[in-house]
N, C-alpha and C positions, 0 to 999 in steps of 0.2 A: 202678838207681833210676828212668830215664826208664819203664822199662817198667810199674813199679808205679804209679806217676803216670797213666801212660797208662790202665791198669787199672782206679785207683778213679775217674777221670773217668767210667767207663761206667756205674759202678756210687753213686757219692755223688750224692744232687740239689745242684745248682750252687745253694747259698745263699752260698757261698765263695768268691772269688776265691782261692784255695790258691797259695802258691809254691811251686817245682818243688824241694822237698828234702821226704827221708822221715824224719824224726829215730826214731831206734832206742833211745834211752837217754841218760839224765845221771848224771852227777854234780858235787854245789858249785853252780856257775854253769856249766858246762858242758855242752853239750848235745852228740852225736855221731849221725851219720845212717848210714845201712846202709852204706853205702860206708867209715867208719870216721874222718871228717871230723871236725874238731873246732871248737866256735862255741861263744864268750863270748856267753851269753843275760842280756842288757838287757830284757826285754821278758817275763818269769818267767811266761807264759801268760797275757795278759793281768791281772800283779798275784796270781795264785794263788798262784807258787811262790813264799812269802813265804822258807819255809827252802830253796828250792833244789831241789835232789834228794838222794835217797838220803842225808838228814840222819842220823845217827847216832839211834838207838832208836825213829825215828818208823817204819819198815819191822817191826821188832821188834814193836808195839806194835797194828799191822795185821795180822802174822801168828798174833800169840797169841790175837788177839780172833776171827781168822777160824778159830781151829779150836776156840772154843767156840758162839757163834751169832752168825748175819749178821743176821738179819731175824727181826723177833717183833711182832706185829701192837700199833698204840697203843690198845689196847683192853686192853695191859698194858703194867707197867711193865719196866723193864731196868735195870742198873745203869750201864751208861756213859752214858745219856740224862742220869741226876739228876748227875753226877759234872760232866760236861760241861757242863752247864746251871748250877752251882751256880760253876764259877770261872770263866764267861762272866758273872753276873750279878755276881760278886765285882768283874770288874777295870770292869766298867763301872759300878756303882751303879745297875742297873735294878730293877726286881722281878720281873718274869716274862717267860719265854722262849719260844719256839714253834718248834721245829726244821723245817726246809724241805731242800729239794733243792740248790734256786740259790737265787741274789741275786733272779729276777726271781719265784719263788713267794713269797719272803720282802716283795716288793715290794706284791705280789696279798696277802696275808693284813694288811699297815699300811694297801691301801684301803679293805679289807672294816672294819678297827676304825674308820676315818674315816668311813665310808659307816651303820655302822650306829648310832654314837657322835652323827651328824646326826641321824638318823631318830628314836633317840629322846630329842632334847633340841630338838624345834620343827621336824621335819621339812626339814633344811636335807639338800643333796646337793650343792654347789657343791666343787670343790678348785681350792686356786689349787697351779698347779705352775711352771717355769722355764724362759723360753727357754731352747735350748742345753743343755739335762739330756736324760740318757740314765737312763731306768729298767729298761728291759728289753725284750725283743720278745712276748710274751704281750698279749693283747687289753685287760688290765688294766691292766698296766704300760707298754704303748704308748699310753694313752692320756692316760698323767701325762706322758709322751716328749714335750721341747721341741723338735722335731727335725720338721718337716713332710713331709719326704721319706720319713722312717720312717714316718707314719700314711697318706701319701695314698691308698696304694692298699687299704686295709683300711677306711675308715668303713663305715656309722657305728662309730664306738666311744662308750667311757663319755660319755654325755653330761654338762654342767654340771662340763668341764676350761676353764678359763681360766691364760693364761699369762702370767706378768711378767718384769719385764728382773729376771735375776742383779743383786747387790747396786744396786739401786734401790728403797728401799723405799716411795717414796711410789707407784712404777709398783705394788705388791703392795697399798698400803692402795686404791688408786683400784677395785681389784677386789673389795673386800670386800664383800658384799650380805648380808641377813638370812638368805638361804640358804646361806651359807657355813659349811664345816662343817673343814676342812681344810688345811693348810698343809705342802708336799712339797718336799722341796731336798736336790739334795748338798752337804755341807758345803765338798766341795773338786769342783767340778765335774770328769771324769775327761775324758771321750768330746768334750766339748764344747770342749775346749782348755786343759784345765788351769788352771780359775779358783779361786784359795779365796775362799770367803767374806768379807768384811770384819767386822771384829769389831763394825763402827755395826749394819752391817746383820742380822746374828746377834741380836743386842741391841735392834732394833728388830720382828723375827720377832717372836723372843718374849718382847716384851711386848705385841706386836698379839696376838697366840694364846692370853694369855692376858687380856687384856681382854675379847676378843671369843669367850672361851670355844671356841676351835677347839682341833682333833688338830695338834700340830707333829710334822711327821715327818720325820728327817733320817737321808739314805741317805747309810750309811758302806760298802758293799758293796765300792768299790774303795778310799776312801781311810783306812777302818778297818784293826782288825787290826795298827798299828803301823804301815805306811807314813809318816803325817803326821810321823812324830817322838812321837806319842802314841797307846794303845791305839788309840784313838778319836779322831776329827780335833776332836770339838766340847768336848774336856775343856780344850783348849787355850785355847777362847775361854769358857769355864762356862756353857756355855748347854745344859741338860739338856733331852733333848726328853720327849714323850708316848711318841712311837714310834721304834725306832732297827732300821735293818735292817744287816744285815751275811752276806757270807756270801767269798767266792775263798778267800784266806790265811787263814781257820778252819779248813779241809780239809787244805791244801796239797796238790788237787789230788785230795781223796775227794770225790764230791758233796752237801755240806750247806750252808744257808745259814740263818739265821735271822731274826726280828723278835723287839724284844724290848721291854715295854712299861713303865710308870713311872705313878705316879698316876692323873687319871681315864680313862687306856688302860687299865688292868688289870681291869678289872671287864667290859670290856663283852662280848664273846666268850664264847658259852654253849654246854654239849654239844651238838651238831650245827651248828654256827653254821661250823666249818673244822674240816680235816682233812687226813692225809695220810696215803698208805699206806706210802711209805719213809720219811719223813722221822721224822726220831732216831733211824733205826735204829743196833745195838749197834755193827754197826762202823764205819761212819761216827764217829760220836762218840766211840767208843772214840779213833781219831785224831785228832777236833779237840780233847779232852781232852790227851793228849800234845802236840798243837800248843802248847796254851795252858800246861804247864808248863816247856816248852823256851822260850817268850816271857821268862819269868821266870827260869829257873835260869841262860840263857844271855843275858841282858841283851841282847835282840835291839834292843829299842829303842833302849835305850844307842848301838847301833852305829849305828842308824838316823840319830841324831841327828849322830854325828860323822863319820860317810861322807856321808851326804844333804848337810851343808854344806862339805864339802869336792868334791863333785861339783858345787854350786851356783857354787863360787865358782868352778871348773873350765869348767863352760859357762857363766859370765860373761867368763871370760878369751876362751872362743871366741868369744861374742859380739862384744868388741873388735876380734876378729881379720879380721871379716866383714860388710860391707857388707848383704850378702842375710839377716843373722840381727837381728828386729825387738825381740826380747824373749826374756827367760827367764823363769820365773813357777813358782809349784808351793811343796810343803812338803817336809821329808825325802825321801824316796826316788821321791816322785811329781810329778816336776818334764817340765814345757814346754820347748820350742824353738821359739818363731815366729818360719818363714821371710816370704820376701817373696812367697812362689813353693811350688806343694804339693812335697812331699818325699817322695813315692812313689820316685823315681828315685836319692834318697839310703838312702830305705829298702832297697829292691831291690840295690843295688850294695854296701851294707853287707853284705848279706848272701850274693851270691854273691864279691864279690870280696873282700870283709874276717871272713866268718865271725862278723858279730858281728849280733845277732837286736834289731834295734830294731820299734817299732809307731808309728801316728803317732796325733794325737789331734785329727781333723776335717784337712783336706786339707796345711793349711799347718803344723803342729806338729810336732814332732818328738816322740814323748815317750819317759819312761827313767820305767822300771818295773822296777827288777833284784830279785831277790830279796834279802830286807833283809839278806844275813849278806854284802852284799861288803865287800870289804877298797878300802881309799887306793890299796892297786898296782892291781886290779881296773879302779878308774876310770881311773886312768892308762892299761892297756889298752886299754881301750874309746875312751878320747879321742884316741890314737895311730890307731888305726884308723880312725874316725870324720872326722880332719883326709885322712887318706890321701883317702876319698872324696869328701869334698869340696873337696881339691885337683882331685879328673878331673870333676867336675859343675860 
């Protein structure tokens, strides 16, 4: 394994700090590296592998599609595109769909209706976006990006981005100008430490966005798809947006992501306006289509709800335990650990000496992102290992 490592160091550009394991294969929550090791994955690819691996009929469902057609240009239609699109707009109440690649083209296509949604109702280009959000790394979506260190070295970007504090909403009215065309927030912030929303401050969004005639647009890309406890994290608080993008655990792991739009979104986007050359294609979709009837047949949420608060109440227990642990925070399955102290060192030692795949979320957090089908023994696993390391740390 050292020697492949060594390998694609030569050959991969260092955008990665990579740890030194080659994972080969899963399955469940299980993940195994060439060597033939085995590791409890907390951390499902950054929230992608909502079913895990090698789920029952979803490899089925990729291989029947791939030996009819993979790719057919959007200049026609397909059947897994409308199939896929029609119970994506079913379980969330939107009305129109726009298939993408990732979260962050899905991100790029909610500017371009914001941007052009301004232009023609009074020439406004103003977006207000959020400290501490993560949108993407694309020139578009970096530049909705609350994260300074992420855009310093790339300016100029989109010009007329202003940024307000997460749940403060007089800091987001004090930004409002005649040029203001848009309004951008994760509902449950991921990358940025694990913050949801407050239900004043959802509730004060949007009825600023809709007073002041703006785009709301709320990025569900990690905490969509079932993680929060619901499809969608904003169904929880009723705050329907304009724009809603989504994309990781729609795939589980093919590359699609979506925006999808709702009232005076839906009109604006004209032939030539956007496009894309993979995005809906038959097999992709073919598997977020499968994704989205396994959500349902197997009441993945369902589990979501009563794992997620049994692991809540599990790292609240460890928080008692722990001096150096500040808070726990999060919803269902996409829950926080802030340390006192970054947790690289606990991250790292999890994983070579406990086999168990956690990610952190900004330097001090721990975060637990498993895929949504774990079981009550599962966490117990996980929380067994987890004490172990932070017993030698």
């Amino acid at each position: 394994m050292k020697d492949q490592v060594d390998f694609a160091e030569h050959l991969l550009l260092k955008t990665y700090n990579r740890y030194q394991v080659v994972f080969d294969h899963g399955d469940g929550i299980k993940l195994y590296d060439t060597e033939g090791n085995e590791y409890l994955d907390f951390f499902a690819g950054i929230a992608v592998q909502g079913l895990g691996y090698n789920y029952k009929g979803l490899n089925k469902a990729l291989k029947e599609q791939a030996d009819k057609l993979w790719h057919i240009s959007n200049y026609f239609y397909n059947e897994p595109v409308i199939v896929a699109g029609q119970k994506l707009l079913e379980i969330s109440d939107m009305e129109k769909v726009f298939f993408t690649n990732s979260g962050t083209e899905a991100i790029e296509g909610a500017v371009k209706i914001a941007k052009k949604y301004g232009t023609k109702t009074g020439g406004r280009y103003e977006i207000i976006a959020m400290e501490g959000s993560f949108h993407g790394r694309s020139l578009g979506a970096l530049s909705v990006t609350g994260n300074e260190h992420y855009r310093e070295d790339f300016y100029p970007l989109i010009p007329g981005i202003k940024f307000a504090k997460y749940n403060d909403l007089e800091s987001v009215k004090n930004l409002v100008t005649d040029k203001t065309c848009a309004i951008i927030l994760e509902t449950i912030q991921g990358e940025g430490g694990i913050h949801p929303a407050t239900k004043e401050f959802l509730e004060g969004i949007k009825k600023l966005t809709d007073e002041k005639d703006l785009i709301l647009i709320l990025d569900e890309i990690q905490c969509g798809m079932g993680r929060s406890g619901n499809f969608f994290a904003w169904q929880e608080y009723g705050i329907k947006p304009d724009v809603m993008t989504v994309a990781k655990a729609l795939g589980n792991g093919v590359p699609i992501g979506a925006f999808l739009t709702a009232g005076k979104a839906s009109d604006v986007l004209k032939p030539g306006d956007h496009g894309s050359t993979y995005g809906g294609n038959p097999l992709v979709c073919a598997v977020a289509s499968k994704v989205l009837d396994i959500f349902k047949e197997d009441s993945i949420i369902e589990n979501v709800r009563v794992v997620g608060k049994y692991l809540r109440e599990k790292l609240d227990e460890l928080a008692r335990s722990y001096q150096s642990i500040n808070e726990v925070r999060g919803k269902g399955l996409l829950l926080g650990v802030e340390f006192d102290k970054p947790v690289a060192d606990i991250i790292k030692s999890a994983l070579t000496d406990e086999r168990l795949v956690l990610i952190n979320a900004g330097s001090n957090v721990l975060r637990f992102i498993p895929p949504l089908i774990i079981s009550k023994s599962d966490v117990d696993d996980a929380l067994c290992r987890l004490k172990r390391v932070l017993e030698k740390i």
